[in-house]
TIKOL-116386 format. One record per residue (C-alpha): residue in one letter; x, y, z. Coordinates in steps of 0.001 Angstrom, whole numbers, padded with zeros to 6 digits, always signed. Layout:
N
AXYZ...
% end
This chain:
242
X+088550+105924+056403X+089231+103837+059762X+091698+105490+062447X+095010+103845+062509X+096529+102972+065603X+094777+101040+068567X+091692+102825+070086X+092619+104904+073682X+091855+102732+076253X+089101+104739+078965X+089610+104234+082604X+087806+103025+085078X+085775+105184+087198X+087824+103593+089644X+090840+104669+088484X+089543+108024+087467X+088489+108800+091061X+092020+107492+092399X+093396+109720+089996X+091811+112716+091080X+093023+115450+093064X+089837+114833+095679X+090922+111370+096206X+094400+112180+096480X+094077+114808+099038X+091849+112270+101154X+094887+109584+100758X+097014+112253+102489X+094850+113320+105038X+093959+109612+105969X+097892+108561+106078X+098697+111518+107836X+096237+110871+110250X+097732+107479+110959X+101185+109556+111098X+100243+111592+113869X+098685+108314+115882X+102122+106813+115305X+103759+109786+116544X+101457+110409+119575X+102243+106507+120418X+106197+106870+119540X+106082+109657+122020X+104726+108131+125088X+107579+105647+124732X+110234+107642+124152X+108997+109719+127191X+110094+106657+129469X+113575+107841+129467X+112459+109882+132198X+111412+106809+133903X+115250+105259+133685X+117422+102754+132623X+115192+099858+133425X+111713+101348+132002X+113282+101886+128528X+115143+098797+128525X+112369+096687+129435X+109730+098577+126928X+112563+097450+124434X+112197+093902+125162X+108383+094259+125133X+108801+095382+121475X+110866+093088+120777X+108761+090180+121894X+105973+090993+119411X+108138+089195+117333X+107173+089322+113856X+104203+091521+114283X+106803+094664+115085X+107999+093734+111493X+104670+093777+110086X+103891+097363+111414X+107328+098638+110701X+106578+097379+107218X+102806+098766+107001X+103901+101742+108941X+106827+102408+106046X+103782+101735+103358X+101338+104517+104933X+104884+107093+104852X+105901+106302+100810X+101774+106926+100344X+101360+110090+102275X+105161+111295+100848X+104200+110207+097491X+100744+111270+097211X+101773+114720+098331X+104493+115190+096090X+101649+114250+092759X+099637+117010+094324X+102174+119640+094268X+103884+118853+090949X+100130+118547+089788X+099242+121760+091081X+102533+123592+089923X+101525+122023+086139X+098160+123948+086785X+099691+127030+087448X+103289+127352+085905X+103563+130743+085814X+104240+132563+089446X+101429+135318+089720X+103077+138696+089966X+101879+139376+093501X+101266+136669+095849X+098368+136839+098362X+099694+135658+101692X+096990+136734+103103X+095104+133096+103866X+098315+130954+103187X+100826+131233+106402X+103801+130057+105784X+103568+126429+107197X+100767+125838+104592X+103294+126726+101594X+105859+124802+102382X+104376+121766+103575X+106523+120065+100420X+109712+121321+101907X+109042+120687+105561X+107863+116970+104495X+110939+115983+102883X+113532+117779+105509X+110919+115005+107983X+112184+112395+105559X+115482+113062+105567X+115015+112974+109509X+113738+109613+109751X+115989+108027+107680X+118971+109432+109669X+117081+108345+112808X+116554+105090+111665X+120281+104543+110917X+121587+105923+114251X+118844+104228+116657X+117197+101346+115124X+120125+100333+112716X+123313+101215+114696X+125162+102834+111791X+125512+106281+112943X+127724+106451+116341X+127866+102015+115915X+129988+101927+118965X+126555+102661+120978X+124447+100205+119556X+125882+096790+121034X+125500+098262+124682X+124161+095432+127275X+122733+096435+130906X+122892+094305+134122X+120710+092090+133020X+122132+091506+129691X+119491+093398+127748X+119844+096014+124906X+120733+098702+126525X+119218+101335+124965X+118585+104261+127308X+122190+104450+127255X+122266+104547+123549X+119907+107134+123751X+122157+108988+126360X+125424+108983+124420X+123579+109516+121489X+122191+112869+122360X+125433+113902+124550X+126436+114587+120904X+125619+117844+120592X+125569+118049+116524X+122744+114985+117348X+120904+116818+119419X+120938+119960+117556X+119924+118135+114146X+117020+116418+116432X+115693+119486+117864X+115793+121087+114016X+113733+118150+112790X+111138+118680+116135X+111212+122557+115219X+110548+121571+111255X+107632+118637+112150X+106012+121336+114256X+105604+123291+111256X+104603+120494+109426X+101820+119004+111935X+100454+122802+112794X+099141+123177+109369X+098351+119648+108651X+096452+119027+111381X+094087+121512+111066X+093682+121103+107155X+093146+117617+107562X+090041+118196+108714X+089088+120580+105980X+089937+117721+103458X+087392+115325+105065X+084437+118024+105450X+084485+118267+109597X+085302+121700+109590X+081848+123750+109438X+081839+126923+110807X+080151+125324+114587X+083518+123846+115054X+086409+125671+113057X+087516+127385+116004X+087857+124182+117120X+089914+122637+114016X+091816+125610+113669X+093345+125941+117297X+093850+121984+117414X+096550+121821+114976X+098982+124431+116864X+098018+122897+119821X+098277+119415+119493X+101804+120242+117797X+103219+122507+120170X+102695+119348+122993X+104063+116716+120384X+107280+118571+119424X+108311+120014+123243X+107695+115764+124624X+110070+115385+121745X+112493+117803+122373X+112467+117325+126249X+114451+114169+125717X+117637+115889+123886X+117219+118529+126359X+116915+116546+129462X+120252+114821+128256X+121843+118192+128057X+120978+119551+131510X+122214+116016+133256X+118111+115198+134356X+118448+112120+131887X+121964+110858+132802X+124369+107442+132281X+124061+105003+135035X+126829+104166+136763X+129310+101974+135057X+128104+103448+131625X+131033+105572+129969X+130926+107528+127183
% end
């Protein structure tokens, strides 16, 4: 007697592979890679604010002159971030499905406690950027900031940046998020290159120290800004008010 119903359909190997937990862990390590080049790059403009009004402002313009290529990385850079979010959030409900029950006793031994809560630590990031995006690049958060002009009628946005941070609920949520993506990158880092087979034993020492390392010098550029505001070395220029 014939089956009813329409025959399963197989996937491709394609699809199978795309499917699988090896390919998914190498999307995340490849986007997250990309992250941290973003970051690294993000950071040595943002670190102009110790250069002055007229090195941010005119790095602004510079951006802004790309036209729509900015567009087309802020769009590809947004794809790369929904991947590695999304990616990473399949692999941990996919790995909570393959073990639903908690063992009785955990061994913390070889998981610190950046690796097991890189789920958490990711999304607080999210939550970050999308508040970041709304105060600096937007203008919604603190709006009476974001049509500032300088002397010579550019966007003035070392200012912004300024009265932003002055705020010290700002600052204080920016340094959490530095403190949280230091946790984040310290463990990612260094298992990214686990996932794509560079760490043999000649070089783990290597691999393993990178990570912190590499971190620690992202997250304290970051943090130097907020700071910097706070201490009056990163000030208004004259004429600016709060």
């Amino acid at each position: 007697m014939a089956p009813s119903g329409p025959a399963p359909q197989k996937k491709s190997a394609l699809g199978e592979f795309f499917g699988s937990s090896i390919a998914q862990k190498y999307i995340v390590a490849i986007t997250g890679l990309l992250l941290v080049l973003f970051v690294i790059v993000h950071l040595v403009g943002n670190l102009q604010m110790f250069a002055g009004q007229d090195a941010v402002n005119q790095y602004a313009v510079m951006l802004r002159s790309m036209g729509p290529l900015l567009w087309v990385a802020r769009i590809g850079l947004i794809v790369i971030f929904v991947l590695h979010v999304s990616t990473a959030f399949r692999l941990y409900r996919r790995n909570r499905a393959a073990r639903p029950t908690a063992y009785v006793t955990q061994s913390t031994v070889q998981a610190s406690i950046a690796s097991r809560t890189m789920i958490f630590s990711g999304s607080f990031v999210f939550l970050y950027i999308i508040g970041h995006l709304l105060h600096l690049t937007f203008g919604l958060v603190l709006p009476e900031h974001a049509h500032l002009v300088d002397s010579m009628g550019r966007h003035d946005v070392y200012s912004m940046v300024v009265l932003g941070f002055q705020n010290k609920l700002v600052s204080f949520f920016y340094i959490a998020a530095m403190l949280v993506l230091w946790s984040h990158l310290r463990h990612g880092i260094s298992s990214m290159f686990q996932t794509v087979g560079v760490r043999c034993p000649r070089v783990a020492p290597f691999t393993d120290q990178l990570g912190p390392l590499l971190a620690t010098v992202i997250v304290v550029g970051y943090i130097a800004i907020p700071l910097g505001v706070l201490a009056g070395i990163i000030a208004l220029p004259p004429g600016v008010t709060p």
